[in-house]
BAFI-3210 file (N, C-alpha, C; in Angstrom, 3 decimals, decimal comma, padded with zeros to 6 digits):
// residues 217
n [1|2|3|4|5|6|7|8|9|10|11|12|13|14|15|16|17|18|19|20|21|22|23|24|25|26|27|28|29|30|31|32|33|34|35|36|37|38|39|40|41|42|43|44|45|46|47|48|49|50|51|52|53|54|55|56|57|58|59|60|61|62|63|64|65|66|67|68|69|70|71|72|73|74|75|76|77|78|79|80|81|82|83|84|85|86|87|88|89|90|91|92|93|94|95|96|97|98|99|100|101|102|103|104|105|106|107|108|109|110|111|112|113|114|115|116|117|118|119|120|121|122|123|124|125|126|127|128|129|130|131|132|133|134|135|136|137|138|139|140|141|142|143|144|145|146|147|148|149|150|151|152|153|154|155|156|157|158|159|160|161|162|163|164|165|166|167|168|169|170|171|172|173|174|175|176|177|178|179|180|181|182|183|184|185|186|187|188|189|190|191|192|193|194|195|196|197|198|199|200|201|202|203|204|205|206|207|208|209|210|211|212|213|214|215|216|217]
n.u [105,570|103,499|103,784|102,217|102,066|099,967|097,136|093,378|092,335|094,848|094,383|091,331|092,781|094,654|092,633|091,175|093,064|092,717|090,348|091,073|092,633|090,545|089,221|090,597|090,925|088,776|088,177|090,423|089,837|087,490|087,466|089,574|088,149|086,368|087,436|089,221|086,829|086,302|089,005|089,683|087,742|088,125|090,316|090,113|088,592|089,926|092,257|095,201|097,574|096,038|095,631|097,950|099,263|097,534|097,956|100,830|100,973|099,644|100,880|103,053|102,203|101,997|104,431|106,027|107,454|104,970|105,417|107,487|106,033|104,045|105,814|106,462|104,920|103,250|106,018|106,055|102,995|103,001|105,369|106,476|104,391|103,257|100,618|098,832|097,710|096,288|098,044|096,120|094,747|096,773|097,116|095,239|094,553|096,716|096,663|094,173|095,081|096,796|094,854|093,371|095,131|096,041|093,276|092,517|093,643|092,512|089,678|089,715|090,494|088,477|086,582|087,921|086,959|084,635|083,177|082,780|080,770|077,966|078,207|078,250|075,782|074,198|074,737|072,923|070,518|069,687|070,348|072,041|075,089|076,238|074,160|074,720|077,089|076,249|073,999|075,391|077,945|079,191|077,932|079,004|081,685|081,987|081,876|083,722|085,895|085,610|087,312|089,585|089,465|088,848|091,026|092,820|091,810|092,285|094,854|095,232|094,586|096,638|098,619|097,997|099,218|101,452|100,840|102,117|103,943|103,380|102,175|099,417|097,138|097,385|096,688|099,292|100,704|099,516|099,959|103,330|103,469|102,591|104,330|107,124|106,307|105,878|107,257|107,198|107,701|107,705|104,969|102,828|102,942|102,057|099,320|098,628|098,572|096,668|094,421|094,429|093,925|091,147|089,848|090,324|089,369|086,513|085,921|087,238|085,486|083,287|083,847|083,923|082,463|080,251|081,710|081,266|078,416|077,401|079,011|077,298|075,025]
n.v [057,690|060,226|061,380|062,435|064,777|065,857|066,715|066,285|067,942|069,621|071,041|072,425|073,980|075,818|076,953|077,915|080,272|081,462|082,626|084,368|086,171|087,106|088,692|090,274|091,857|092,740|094,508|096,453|097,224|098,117|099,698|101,773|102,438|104,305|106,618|106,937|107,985|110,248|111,796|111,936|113,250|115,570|117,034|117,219|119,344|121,073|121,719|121,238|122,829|123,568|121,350|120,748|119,295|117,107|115,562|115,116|113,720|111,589|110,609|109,228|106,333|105,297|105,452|104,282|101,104|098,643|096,867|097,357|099,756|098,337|096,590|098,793|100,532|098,398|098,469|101,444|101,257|099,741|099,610|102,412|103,881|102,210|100,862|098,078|096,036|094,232|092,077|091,898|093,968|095,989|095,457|095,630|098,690|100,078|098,778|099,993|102,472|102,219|101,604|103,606|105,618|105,174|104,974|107,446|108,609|107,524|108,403|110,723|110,846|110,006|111,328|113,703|113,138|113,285|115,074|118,980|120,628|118,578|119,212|122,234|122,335|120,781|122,711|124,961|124,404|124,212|122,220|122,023|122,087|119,252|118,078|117,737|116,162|114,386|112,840|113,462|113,443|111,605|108,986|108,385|108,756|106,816|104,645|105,190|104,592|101,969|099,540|100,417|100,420|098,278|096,304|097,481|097,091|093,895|094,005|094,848|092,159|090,514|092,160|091,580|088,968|089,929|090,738|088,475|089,370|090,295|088,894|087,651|085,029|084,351|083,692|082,891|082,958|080,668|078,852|078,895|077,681|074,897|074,547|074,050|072,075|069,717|070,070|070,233|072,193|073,136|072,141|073,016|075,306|075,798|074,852|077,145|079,226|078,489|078,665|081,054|082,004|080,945|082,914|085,506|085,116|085,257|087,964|089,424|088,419|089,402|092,307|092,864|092,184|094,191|096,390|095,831|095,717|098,399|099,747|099,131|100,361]
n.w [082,253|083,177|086,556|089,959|093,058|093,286|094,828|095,471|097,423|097,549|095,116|095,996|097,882|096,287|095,236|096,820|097,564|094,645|094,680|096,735|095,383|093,354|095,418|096,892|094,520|093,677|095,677|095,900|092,673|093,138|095,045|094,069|091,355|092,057|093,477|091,322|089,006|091,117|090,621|088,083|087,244|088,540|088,077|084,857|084,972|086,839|085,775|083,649|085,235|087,885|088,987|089,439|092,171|092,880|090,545|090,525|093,637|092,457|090,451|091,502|092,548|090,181|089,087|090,714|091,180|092,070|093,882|095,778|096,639|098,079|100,141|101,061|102,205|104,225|105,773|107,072|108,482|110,097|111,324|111,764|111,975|113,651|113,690|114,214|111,448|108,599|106,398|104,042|104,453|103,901|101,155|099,939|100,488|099,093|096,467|095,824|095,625|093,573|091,282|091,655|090,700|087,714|086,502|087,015|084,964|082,349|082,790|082,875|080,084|078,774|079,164|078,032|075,213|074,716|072,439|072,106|071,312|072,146|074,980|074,974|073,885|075,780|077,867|076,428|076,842|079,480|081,129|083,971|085,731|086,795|085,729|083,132|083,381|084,080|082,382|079,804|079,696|081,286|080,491|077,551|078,026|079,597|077,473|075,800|077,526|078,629|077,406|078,398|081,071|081,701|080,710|082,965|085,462|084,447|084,900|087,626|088,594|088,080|089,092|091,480|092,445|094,094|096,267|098,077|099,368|101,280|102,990|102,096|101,830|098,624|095,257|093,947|096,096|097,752|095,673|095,499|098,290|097,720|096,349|097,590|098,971|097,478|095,620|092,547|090,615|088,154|086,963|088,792|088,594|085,944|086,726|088,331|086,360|084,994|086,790|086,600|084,006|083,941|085,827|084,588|081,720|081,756|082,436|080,549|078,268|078,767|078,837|076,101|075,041|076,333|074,744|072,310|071,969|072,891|070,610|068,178|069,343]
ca.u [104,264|103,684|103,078|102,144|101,851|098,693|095,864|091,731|092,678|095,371|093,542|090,855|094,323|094,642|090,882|090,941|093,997|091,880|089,172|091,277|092,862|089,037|088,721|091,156|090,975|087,643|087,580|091,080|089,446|086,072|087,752|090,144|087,665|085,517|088,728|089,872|086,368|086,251|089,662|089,625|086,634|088,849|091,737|089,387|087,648|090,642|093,046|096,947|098,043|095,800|095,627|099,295|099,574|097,085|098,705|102,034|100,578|099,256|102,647|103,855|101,648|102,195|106,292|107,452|107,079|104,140|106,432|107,591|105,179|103,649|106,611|107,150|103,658|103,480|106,892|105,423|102,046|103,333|107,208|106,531|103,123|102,687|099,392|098,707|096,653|096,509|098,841|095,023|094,366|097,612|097,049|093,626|094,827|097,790|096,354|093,163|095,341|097,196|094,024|092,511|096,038|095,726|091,951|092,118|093,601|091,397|088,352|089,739|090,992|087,033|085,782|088,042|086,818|083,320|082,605|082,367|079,465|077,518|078,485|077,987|074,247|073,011|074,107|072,348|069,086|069,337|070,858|073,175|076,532|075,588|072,611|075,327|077,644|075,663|073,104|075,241|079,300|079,224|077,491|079,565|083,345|082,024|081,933|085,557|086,914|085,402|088,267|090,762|089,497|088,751|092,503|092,826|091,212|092,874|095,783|095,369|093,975|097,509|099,545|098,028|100,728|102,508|100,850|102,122|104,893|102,680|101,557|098,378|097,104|096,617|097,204|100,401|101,419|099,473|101,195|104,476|103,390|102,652|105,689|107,983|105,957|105,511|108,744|106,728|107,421|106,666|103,365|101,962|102,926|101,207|097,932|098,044|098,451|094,888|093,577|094,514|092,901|089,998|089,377|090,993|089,227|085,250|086,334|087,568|084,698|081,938|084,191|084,143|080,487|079,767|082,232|080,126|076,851|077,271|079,210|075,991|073,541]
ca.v [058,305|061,738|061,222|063,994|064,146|066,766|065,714|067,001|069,318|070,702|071,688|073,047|075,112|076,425|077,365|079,870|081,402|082,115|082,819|085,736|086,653|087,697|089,156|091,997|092,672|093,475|095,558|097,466|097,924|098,699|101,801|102,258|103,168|105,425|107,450|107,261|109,154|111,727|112,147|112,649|114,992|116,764|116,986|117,921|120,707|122,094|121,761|120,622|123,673|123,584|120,028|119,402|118,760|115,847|114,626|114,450|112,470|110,195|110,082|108,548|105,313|105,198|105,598|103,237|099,248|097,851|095,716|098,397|100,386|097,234|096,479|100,547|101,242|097,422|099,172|102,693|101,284|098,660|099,812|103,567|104,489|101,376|100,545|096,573|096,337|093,191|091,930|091,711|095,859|097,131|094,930|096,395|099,530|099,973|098,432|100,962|103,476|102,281|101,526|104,828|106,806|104,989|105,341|108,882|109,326|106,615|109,378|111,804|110,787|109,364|112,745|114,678|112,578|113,748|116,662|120,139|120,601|118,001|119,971|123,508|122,563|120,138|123,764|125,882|123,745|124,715|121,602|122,233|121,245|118,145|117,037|117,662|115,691|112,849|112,800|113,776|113,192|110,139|107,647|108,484|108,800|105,210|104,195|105,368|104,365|101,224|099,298|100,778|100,302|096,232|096,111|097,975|095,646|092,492|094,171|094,876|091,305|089,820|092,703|091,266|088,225|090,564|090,841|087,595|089,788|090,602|087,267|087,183|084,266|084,386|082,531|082,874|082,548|079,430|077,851|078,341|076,729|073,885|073,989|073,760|070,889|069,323|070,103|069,849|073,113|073,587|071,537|073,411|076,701|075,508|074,933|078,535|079,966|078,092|079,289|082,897|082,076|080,608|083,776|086,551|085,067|085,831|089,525|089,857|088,586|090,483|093,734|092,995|091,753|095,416|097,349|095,366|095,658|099,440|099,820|098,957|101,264]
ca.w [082,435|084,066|087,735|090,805|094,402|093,702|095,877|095,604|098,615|096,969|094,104|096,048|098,540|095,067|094,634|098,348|096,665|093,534|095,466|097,798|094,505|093,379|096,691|096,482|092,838|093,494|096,335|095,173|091,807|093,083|095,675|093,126|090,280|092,412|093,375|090,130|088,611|091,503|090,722|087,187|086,855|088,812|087,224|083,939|085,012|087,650|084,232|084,371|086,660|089,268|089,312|089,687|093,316|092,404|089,184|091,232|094,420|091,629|089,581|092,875|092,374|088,650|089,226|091,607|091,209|093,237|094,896|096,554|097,481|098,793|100,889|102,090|103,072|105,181|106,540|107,608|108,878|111,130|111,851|112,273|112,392|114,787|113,869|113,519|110,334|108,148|105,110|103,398|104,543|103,262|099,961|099,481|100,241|098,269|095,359|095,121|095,035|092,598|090,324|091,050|089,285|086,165|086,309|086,934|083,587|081,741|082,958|082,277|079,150|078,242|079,241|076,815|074,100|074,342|071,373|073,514|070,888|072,788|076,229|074,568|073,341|076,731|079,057|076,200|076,894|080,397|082,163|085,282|085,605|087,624|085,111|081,855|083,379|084,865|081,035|078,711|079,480|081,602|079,379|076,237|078,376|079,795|076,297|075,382|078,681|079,404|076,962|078,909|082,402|081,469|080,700|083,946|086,428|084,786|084,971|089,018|089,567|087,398|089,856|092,794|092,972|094,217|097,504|098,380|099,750|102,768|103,677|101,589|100,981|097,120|094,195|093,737|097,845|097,471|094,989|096,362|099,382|097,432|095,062|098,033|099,988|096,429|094,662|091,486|090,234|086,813|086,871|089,899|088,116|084,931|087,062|088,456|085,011|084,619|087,472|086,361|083,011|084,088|086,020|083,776|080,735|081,927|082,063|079,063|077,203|079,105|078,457|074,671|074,704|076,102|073,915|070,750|072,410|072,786|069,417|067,589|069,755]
c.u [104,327|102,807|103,036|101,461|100,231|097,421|094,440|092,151|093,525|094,969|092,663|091,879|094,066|093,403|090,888|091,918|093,278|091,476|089,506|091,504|091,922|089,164|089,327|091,392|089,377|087,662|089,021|090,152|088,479|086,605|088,623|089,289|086,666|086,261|089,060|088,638|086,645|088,136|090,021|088,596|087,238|089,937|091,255|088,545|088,702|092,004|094,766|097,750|097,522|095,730|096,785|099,424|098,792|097,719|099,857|101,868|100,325|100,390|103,262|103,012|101,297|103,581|106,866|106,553|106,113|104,759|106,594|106,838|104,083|104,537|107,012|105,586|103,321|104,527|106,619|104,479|102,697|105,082|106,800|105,391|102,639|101,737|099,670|097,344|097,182|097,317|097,452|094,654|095,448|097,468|096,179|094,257|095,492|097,306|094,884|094,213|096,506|096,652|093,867|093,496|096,038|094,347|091,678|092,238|092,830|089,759|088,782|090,002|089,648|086,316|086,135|087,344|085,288|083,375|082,026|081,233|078,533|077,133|077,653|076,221|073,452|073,258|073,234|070,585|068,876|069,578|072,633|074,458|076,624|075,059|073,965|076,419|076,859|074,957|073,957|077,111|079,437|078,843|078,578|081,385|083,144|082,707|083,312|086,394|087,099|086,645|089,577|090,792|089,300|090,424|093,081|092,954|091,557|094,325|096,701|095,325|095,440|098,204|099,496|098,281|101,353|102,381|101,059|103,329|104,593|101,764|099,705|097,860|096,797|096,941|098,405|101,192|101,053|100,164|102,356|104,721|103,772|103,551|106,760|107,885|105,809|106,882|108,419|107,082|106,529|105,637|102,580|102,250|101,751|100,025|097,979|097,744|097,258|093,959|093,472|093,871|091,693|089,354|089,053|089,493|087,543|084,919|086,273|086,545|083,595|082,672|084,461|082,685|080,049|080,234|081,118|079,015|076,537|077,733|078,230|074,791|073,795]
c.v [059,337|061,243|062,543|063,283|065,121|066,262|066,641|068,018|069,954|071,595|072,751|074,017|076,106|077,438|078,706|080,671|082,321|082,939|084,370|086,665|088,133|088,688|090,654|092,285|093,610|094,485|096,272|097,810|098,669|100,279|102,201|103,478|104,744|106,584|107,726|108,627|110,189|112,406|112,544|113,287|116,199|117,524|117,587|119,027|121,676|122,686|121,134|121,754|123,830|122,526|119,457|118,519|117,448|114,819|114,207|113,134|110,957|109,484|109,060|107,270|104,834|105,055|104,480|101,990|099,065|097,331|096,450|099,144|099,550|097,284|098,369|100,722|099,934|098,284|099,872|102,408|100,726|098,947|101,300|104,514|103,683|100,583|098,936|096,484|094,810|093,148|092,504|093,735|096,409|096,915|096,163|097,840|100,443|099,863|098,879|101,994|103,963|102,146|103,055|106,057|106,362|105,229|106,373|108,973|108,735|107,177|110,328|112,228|110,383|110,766|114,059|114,153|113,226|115,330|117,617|120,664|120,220|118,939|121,369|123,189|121,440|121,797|124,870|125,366|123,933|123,872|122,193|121,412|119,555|117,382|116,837|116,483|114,531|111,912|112,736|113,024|111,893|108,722|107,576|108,562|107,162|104,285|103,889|104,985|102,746|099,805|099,104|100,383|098,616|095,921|096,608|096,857|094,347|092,823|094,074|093,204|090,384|090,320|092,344|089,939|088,467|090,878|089,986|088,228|090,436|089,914|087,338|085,880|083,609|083,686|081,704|082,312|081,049|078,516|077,954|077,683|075,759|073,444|073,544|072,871|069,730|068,703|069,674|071,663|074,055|073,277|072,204|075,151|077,004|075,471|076,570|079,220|078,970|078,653|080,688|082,981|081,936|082,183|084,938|086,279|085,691|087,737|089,960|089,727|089,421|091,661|093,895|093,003|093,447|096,167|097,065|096,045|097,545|100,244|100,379|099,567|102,617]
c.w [083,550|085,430|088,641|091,763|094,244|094,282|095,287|096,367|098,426|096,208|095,092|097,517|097,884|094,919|095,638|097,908|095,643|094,076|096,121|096,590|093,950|094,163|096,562|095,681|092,825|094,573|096,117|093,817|092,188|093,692|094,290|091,792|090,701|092,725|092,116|089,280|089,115|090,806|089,115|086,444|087,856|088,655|085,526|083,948|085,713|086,324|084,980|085,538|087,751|090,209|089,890|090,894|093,392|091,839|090,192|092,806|093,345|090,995|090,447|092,469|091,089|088,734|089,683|091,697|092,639|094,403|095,929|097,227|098,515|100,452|102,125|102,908|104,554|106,557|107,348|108,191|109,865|112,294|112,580|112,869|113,815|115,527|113,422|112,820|109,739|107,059|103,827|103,411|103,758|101,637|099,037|099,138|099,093|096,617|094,670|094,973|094,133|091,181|090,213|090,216|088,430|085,869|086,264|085,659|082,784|081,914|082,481|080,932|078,367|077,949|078,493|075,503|073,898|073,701|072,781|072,871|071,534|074,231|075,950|074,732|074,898|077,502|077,875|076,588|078,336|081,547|083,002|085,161|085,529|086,272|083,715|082,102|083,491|083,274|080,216|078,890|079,558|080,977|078,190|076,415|078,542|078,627|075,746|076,448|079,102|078,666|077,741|080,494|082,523|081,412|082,053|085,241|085,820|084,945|086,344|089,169|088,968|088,686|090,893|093,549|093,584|095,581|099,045|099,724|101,511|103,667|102,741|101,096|099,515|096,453|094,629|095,435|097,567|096,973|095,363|097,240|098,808|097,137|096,079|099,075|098,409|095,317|093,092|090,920|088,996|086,566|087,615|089,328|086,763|085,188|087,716|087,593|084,585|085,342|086,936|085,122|083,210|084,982|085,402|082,790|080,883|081,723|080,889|078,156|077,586|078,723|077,213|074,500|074,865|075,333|072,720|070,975|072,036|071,034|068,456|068,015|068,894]
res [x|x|x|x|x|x|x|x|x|x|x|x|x|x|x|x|x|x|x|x|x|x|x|x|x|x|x|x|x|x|x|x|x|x|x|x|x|x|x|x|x|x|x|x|x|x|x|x|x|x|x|x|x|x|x|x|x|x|x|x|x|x|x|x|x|x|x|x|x|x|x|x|x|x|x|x|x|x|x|x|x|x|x|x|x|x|x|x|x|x|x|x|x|x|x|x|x|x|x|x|x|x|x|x|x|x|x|x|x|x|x|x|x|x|x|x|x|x|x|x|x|x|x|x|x|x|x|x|x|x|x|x|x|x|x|x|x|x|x|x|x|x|x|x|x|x|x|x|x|x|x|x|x|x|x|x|x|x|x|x|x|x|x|x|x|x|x|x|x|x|x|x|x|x|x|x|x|x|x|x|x|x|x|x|x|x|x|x|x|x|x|x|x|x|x|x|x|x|x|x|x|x|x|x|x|x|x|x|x|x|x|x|x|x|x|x|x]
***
């Protein structure tokens, strides 16, 4: 019969892991996504040549493994720059502005989709840049984007295991604690991959519920 040293207080160990998990998925995604619009309505209106010096900063956080850039920017803040900042700040950091380069293109890629018909006939009616975008683009890129940016944000909150690498305490840090005061490995891995469902999975259906919901308007 299957026995375990797992205690109530482990479990809820487990739970503040979740819990931080949450923590910087949401506030990387949240800067992330707001970077990511300004950054691809600007990248759609400046076009691919004027934009490059953009696109290429961004390429840089699309290119090279998280891990890494995790581990280099920790490096540079703390080693060379000299500033003492937290494992939790560089996380955050790091990991908006690795949402907001895939998000740039996921806007900008929403905002080609909208018919230039649409565009053409809100500025012949006499709305301003501003009002065409805000009325007429933005609702209907949402639409085509919002698919892509749900896959997005569970994608960050899966990548951000990864910030275990800078003392965070998250899921994943968590459970290793445990696994190596525990020596249960595979069972205590099996409950994180619940925790990560049990979080993951709420997402996913509210970002289908709206794809439907809107579908049908």
């Amino acid at each position: 019969m299957f026995e375990t040293a797992l205690t109530t207080n482990d479990l809820l160990f487990l739970a503040r892991g979740a819990g931080m998990t949450l923590l910087v998925t949401a506030i990387a995604v949240g800067i992330g996504t707001i970077l990511g619009i300004i950054f691809g309505v600007v990248r759609y209106q400046l076009g691919a040549i004027w934009s490059a010096p953009l696109t290429f900063f961004l390429d840089i956080f699309r290119s090279i493994p998280l891990l890494i850039q995790l581990v280099l920017a920790n490096a540079f803040i703390t080693a060379v720059l000299k500033i003492k900042v937290s494992g939790f700040t560089v996380a955050c950091g790091v990991l908006a502005l690795y949402t907001a380069a895939y998000c740039c293109e996921i806007v900008r890629g929403g905002i080609e989709a909208v018919p230039a018909n649409l565009r053409r006939a809100s500025r012949s009616l006499g709305m301003s840049w501003g009002q065409d975008m805000w009325n007429i683009v933005m609702p209907l890129a949402t639409r085509v984007a919002l698919p892509s940016w749900i896959g997005l944000a569970l994608g960050v909150m899966k990548d951000s295991a990864l910030v275990y690498i800078v003392q965070v305490p998250e899921l994943l840090k968590n459970t290793q604690t445990l696994i190596t005061r525990l020596q249960e490995p595979l069972f205590l891995l099996i409950i994180c991959g619940l925790f990560y469902f049990l979080i993951s999975f709420p997402i996913a259906r509210f970002g289908g519920y709206l794809e439907k919901r809107w579908s049908n308007d």
